[in-house]
C-alpha positions as CSV (number, residue, x, y, z in Angstrom):
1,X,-46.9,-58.9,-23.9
2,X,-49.0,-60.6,-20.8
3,X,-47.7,-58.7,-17.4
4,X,-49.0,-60.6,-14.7
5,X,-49.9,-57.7,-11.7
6,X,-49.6,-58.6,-7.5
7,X,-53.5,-59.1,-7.5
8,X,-53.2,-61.7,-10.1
9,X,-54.0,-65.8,-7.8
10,X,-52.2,-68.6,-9.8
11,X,-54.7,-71.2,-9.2
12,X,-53.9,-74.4,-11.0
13,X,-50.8,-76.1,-12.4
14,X,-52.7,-79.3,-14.3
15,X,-50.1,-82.1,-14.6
16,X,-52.3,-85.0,-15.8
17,X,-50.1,-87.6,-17.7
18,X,-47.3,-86.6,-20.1
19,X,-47.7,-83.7,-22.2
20,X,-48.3,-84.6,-25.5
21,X,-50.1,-82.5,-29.0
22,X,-54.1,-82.0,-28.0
23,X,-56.6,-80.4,-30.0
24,X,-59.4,-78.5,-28.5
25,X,-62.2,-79.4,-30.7
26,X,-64.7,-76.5,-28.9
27,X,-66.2,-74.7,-26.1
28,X,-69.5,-74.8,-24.5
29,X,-71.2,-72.7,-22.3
30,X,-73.8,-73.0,-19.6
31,X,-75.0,-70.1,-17.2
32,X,-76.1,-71.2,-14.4
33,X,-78.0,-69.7,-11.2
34,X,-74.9,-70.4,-8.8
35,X,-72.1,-70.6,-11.4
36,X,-71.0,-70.7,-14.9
37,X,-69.5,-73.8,-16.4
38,X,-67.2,-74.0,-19.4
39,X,-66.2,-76.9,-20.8
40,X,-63.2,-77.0,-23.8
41,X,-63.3,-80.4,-25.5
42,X,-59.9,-81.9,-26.1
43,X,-59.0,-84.3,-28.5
44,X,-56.5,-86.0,-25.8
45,X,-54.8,-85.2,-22.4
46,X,-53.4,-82.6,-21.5
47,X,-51.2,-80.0,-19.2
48,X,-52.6,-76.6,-18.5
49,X,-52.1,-73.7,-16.4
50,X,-55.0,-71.6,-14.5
51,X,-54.6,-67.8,-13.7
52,X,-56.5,-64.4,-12.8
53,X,-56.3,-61.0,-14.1
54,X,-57.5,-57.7,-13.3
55,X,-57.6,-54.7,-14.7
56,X,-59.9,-55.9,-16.5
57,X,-61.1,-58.9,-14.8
58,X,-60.5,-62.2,-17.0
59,X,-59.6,-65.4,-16.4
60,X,-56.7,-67.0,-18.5
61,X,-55.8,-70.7,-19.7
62,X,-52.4,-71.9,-21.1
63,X,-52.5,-75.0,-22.6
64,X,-49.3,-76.6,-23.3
65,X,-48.7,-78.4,-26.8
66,X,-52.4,-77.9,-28.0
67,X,-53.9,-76.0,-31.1
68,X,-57.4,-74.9,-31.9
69,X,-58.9,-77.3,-34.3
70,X,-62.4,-75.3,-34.8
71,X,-63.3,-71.6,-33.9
72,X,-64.3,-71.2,-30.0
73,X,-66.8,-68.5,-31.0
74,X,-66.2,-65.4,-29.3
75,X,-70.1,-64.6,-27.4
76,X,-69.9,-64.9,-23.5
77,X,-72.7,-66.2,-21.5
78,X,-74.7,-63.5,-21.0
79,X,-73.9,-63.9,-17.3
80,X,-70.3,-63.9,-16.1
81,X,-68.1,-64.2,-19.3
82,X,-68.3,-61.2,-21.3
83,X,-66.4,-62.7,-24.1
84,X,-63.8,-65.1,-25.2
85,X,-60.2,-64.5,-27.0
86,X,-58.0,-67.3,-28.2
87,X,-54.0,-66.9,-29.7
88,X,-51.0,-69.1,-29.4
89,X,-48.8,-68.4,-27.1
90,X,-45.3,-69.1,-27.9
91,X,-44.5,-72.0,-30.4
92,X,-46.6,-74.8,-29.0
93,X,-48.9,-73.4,-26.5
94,X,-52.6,-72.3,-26.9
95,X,-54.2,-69.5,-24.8
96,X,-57.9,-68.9,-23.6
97,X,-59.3,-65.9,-22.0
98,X,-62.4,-65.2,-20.4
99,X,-63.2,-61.5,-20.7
100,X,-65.6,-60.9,-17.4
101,X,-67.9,-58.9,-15.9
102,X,-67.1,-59.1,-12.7
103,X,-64.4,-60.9,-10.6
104,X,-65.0,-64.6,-10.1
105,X,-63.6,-67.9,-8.1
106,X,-62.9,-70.2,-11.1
107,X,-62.3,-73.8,-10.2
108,X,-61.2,-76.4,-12.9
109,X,-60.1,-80.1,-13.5
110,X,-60.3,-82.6,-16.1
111,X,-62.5,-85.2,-17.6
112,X,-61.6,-88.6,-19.0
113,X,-63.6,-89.8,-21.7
114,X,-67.2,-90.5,-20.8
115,X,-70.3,-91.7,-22.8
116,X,-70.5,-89.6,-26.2
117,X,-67.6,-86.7,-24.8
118,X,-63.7,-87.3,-24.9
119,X,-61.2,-85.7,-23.0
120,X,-62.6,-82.3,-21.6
121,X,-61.3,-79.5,-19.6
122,X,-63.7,-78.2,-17.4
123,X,-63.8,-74.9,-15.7
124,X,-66.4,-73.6,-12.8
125,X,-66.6,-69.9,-12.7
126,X,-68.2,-68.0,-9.3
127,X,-69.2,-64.8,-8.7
128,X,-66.6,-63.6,-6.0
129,X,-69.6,-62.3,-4.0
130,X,-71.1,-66.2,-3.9
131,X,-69.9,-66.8,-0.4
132,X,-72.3,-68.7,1.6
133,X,-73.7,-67.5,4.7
134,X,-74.4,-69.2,7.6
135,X,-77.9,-70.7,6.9
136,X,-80.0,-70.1,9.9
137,X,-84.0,-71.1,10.5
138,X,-86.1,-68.4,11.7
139,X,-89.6,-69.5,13.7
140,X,-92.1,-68.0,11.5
141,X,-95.9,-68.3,12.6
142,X,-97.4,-69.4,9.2
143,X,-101.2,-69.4,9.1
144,X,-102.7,-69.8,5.5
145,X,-98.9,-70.7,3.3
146,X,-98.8,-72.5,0.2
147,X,-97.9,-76.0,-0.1
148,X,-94.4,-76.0,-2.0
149,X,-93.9,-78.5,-4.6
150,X,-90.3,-78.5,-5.8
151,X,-90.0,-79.6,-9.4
152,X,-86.5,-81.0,-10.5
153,X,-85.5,-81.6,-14.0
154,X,-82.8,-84.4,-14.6
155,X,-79.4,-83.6,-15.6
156,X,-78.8,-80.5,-17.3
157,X,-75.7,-78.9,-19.1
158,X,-72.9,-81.2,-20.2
159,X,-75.3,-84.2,-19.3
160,X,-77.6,-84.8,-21.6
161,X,-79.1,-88.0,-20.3
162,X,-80.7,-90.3,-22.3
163,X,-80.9,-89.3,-26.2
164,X,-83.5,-90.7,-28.0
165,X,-83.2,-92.5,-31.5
166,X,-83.7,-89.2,-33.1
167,X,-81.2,-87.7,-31.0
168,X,-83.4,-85.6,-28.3
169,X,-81.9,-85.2,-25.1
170,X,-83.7,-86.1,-21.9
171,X,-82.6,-83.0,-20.7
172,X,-84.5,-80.9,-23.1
173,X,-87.3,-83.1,-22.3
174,X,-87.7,-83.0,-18.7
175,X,-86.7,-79.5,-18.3
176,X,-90.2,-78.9,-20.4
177,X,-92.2,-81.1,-18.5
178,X,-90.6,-79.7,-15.3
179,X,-91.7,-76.0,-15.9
180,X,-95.2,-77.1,-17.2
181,X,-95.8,-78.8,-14.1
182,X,-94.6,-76.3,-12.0
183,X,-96.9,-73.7,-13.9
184,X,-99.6,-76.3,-13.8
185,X,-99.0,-76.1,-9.8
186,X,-99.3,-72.7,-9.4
187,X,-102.6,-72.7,-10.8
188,X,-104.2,-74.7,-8.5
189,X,-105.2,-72.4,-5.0
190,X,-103.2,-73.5,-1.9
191,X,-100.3,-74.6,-3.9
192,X,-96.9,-73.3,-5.0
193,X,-94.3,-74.7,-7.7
194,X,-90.9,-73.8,-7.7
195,X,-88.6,-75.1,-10.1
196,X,-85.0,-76.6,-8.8
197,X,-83.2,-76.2,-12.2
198,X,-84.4,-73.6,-14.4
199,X,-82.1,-73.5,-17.5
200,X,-79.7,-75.4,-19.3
201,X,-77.2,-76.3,-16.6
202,X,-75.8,-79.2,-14.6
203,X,-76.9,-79.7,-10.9
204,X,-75.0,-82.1,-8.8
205,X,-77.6,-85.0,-7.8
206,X,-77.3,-84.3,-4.2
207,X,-77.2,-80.8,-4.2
208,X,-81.1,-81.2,-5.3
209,X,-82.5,-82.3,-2.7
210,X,-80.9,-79.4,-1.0
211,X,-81.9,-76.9,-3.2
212,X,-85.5,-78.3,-2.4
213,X,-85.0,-77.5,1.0
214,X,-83.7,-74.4,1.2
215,X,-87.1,-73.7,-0.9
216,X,-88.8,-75.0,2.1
217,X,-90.7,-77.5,-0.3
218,X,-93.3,-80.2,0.7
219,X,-92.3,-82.6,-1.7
220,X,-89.6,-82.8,-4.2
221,X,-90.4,-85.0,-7.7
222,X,-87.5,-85.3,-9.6
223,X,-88.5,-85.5,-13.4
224,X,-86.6,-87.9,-15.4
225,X,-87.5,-90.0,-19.4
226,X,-86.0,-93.4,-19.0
227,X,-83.0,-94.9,-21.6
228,X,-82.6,-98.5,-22.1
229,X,-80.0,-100.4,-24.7
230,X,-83.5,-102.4,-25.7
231,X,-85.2,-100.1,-28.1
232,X,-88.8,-102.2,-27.5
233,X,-88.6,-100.8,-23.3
234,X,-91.5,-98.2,-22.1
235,X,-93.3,-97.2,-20.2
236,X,-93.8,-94.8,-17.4
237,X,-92.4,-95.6,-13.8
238,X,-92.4,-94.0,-10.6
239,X,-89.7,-94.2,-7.5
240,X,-88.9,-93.5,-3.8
241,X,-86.3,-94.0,-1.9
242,X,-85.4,-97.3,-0.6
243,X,-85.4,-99.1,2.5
244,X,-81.5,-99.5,1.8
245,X,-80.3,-96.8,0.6
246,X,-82.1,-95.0,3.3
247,X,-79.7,-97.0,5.8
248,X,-76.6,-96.4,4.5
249,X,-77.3,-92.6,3.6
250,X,-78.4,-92.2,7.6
251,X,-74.9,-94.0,8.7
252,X,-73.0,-91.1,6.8
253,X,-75.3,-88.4,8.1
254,X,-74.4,-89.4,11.8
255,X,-71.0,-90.3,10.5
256,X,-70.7,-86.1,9.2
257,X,-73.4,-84.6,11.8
258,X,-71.4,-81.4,11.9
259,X,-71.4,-80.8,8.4
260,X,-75.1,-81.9,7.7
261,X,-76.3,-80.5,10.9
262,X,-79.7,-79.5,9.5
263,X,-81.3,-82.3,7.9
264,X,-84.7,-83.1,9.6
265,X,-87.5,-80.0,9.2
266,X,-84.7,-77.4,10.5
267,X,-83.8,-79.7,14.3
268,X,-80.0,-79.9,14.2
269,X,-78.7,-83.2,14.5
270,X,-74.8,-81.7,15.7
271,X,-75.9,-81.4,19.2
272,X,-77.6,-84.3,19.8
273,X,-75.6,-87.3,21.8
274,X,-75.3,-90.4,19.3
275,X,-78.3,-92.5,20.2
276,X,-80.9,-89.5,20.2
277,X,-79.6,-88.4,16.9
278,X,-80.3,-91.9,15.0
279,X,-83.5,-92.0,16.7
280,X,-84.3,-88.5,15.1
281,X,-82.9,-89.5,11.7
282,X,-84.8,-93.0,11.3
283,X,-88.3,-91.1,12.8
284,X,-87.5,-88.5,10.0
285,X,-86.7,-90.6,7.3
286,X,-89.6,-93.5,7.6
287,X,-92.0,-90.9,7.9
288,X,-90.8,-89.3,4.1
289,X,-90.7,-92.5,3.2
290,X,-94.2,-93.5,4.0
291,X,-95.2,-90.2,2.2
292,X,-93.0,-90.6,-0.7
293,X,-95.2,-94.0,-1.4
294,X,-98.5,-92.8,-0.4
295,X,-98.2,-89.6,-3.0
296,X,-95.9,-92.2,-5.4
297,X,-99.5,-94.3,-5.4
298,X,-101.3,-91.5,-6.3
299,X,-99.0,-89.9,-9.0
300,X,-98.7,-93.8,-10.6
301,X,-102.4,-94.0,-10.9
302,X,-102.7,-90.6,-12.6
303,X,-100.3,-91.4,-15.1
304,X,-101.4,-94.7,-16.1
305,X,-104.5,-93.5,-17.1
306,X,-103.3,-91.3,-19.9
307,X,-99.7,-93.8,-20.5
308,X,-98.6,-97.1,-20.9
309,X,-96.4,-97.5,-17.7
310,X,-94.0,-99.8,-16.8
311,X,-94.8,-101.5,-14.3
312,X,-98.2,-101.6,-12.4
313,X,-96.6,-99.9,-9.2
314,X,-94.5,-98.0,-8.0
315,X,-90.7,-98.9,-7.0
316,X,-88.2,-98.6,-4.5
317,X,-84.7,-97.5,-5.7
318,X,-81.3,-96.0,-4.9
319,X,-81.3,-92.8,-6.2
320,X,-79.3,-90.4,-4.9
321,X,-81.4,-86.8,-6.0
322,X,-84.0,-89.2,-3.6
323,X,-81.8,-88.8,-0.2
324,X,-83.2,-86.1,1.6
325,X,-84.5,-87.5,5.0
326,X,-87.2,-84.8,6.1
327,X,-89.2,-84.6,2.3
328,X,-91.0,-86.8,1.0
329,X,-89.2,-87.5,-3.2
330,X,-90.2,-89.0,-6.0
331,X,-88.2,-89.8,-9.0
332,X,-90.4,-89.6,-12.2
333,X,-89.5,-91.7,-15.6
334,X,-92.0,-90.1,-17.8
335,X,-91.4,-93.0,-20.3
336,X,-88.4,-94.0,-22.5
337,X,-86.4,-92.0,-24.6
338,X,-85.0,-94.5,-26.3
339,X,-88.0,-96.2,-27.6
340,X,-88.6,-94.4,-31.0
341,X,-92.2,-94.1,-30.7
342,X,-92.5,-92.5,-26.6
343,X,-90.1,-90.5,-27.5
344,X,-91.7,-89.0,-30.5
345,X,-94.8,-88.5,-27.7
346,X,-92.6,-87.0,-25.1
347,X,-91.4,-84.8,-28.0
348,X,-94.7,-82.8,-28.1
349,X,-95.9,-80.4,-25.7
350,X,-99.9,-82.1,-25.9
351,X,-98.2,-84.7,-24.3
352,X,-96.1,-82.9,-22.2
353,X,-99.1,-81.2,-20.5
354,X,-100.9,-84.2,-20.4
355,X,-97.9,-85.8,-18.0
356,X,-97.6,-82.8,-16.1
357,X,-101.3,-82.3,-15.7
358,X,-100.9,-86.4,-14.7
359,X,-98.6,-86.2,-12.2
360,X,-100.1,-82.5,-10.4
361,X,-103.3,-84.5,-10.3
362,X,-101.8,-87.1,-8.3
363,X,-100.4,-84.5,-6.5
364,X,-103.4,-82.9,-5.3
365,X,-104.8,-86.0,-4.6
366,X,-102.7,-86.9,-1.9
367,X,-102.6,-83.2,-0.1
368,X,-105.9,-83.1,-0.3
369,X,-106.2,-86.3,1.9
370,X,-103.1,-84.9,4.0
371,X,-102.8,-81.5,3.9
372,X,-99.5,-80.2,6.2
373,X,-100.4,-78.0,9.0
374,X,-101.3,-74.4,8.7
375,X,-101.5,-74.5,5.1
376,X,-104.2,-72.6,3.3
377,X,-105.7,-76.4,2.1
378,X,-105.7,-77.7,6.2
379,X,-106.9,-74.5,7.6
380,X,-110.1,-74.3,4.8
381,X,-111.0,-77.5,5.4
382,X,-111.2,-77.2,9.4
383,X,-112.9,-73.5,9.2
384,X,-116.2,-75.4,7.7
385,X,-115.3,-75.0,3.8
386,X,-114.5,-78.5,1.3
387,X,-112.1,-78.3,-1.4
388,X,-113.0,-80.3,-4.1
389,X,-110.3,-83.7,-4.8
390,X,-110.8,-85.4,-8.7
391,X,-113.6,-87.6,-9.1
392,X,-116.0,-86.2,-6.1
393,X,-119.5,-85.2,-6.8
394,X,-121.7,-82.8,-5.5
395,X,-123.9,-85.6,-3.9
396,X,-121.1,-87.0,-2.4
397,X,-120.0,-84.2,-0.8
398,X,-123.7,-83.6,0.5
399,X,-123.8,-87.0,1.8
400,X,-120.3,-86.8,3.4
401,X,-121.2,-83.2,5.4
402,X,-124.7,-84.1,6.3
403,X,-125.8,-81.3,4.8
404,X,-129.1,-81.5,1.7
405,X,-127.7,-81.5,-1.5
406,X,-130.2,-78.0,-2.2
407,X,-128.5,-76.1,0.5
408,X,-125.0,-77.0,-0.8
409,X,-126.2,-75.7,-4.3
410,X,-128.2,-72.5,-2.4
411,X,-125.0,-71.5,-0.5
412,X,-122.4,-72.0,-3.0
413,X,-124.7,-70.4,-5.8
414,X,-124.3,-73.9,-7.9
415,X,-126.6,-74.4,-10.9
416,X,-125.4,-78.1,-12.2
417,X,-123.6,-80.6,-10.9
418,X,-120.3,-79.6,-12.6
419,X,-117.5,-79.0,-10.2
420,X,-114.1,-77.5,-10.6
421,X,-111.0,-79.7,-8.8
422,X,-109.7,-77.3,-6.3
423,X,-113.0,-75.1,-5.7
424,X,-113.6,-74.1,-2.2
425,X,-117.0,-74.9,-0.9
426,X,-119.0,-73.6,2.1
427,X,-120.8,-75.9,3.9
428,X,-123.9,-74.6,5.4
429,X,-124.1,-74.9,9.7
430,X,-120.3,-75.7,9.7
């Protein structure tokens, strides 16, 4: 017998279309960092009630006129749900509990049928001590701080992306290239890599770009493998943000300047009179624009010389994970999926660290040339040191300080000519 106690929050009464006999087919779980998602696939509409417990905490799911057609499995997520029950309830009527660890927010609604899913019943669970805080910039003096590169893999979760002709999901793809470039980042002195999705979860596109600032990042390369109905397709591509979509994104930040008050390098737009505020916005935005291609240039060129890519420069396009106005993104198709031979190449990790070693090298490249204030890279290069960029000698460098190419070897204790990308040189009389 279910007793319902006074703590218990009836949350949802789902009364989508005409009740009628659904199956659910299964349950999948993703943990994410903010939430846990479960998704019940459902052989056809459905009415459904949402509730909480306590005592313990669970959260439970009546399903009117439905039946289990296979076994939910009974394993939480190793997060939030500590466990899952199943029994009918009454004649018709299925139930679903979530045994959890702690109390959570759910949140649910359903899915039409979509792609390769069906119907789907899909429920967002929070941890009840989730509640944001007020997000406030503090004036830090920064002297010698990393350059932040934030790294987001595509899609994620119950969005697989593109799958491949031997059914591999771009989402298992990119989220291995993402976390081999970001390791490949943190290698290299002066830089930091910070990953925007870390697991096997879904990520709203433009809650990425705002991940990516809240991580303070420099730039923000969203990491992507292309699908196309044409199996012959592929090739590499890289993106920014176009002139366009740019506009119409800056009309609904004005439009909402009280909600998306902080939007260009921590100046809030909410108290600014109209006219100043659009000034500030189109400032903000064509100068991440400018970026986004300069660094775009570079990361194209790096990755045409080890793949085929698709076109021989980069593109503009209307992404939306490309919107933020005050960092420079780039959207990265690391080739197509859906052509049978890339993706057997994007398939193994020699060619996965080649692409990520690709597009860090572009990376570089272009921070090297224009490195953001009171970074560790700016600051070593004004107090009389050179960091080595790809493809400099020690000649050139020589040549370039004035300085004879025996006292740059004498002072750096040098031997050969060989130089290490990223090396720190002292230049003698600087």
């Amino acid at each position: 017998m279910w007793r319902i106690g006074t703590a218990v929050m009836a949350l949802v009464l789902g009364a989508c279309g005409a009740a009628q006999a659904a199956d659910v087919e299964g349950l999948r779980l993703w943990a994410g960092p903010d939430k846990t998602r479960a998704v019940l696939d459902l052989s056809g509409n459905v009415e459904y009630r949402l509730f909480t417990l306590t005592g313990p905490d669970r959260v439970v799911i009546d399903i009117e006129n439905s039946r289990l057609a296979s076994d939910l499995g009974s394993e939480g997520d190793g997060k939030l749900i500590d466990g899952v029950r199943s029994g009918k309830r009454g004649k018709n009527d299925l139930r679903v509990v979530f045994d959890l660890k702690q109390t959570t927010r759910p949140k649910s609604f359903l899915l039409d049928p979509a792609a390769q899913y069906g119907h789907r019943l899909v429920v967002d669970l929070y941890p009840d001590t989730a509640a944001e805080k007020p997000r406030t910039i503090k004036a830090v003096m920064e002297t010698d701080r990393d350059i932040i590169v934030a790294v987001d893999a595509g899609h994620g979760g119950e969005d697989p992306g593109a799958i491949g002709p031997a059914g591999t999901y771009e989402k298992d793809i990119v989220l291995s290239i993402a976390k081999k470039t970001a390791a490949m980042i943190n290698q290299r002195q002066g830089f930091r890599g910070v990953l925007v999705r870390t697991g096997d979860y879904y990520i709203p596109h433009r809650q990425r770009p705002g991940k990516a600032r809240n991580m303070r990042a420099d730039l923000f390369l969203s990491i992507h493998a292309d699908g196309f109905h044409d199996k012959r397709v592929k090739g590499a591509s890289v993106f920014y943000l176009s002139r366009g979509r740019a506009t119409s994104e800056a009309a609904q930040y004005l439009a909402d300047r009280e909600n998306a008050s902080d939007l260009v390098g921590g100046v809030s737009l909410s108290d600014k009179e109209e006219t100043l505020a659009a000034v500030l916005l189109d400032l903000s935005q064509g100068a991440s624009i400018e970026a986004s291609k300069e660094v775009g240039r570079k990361v194209h060129a790096a990755l045409a010389d080890i793949v085929p890519t698709h076109k021989p420069h980069i593109e503009g396009a209307s992404f939306a994970v490309l919107t933020a106005p005050d960092i420079p993104s780039l959207l990265i198709e690391t080739g197509f999926i859906t052509n049978p031979q890339e993706e057997r190449r994007l398939r193994t990790d020699k060619s996965q660290y080649k692409l990520a070693r690709a597009i860090v090298n572009g990376v570089e490249d272009y921070f090297y040339s224009h490195p953001p204030p009171a970074t560790w890279l700016a600051n070593n290069r004004i107090r009389g040191s050179h960091v080595v960029a790809r493809g400099e000698t020690l000649s050139g460098i020589a040549v370039k300080h004035k300085v004879s190419l025996k006292r740059l070897r004498d002072v750096n204790n040098i031997q050969g000519d060989m130089l290490r990308i990223g090396a720190v040189l002292r230049i003698p009389g600087a």
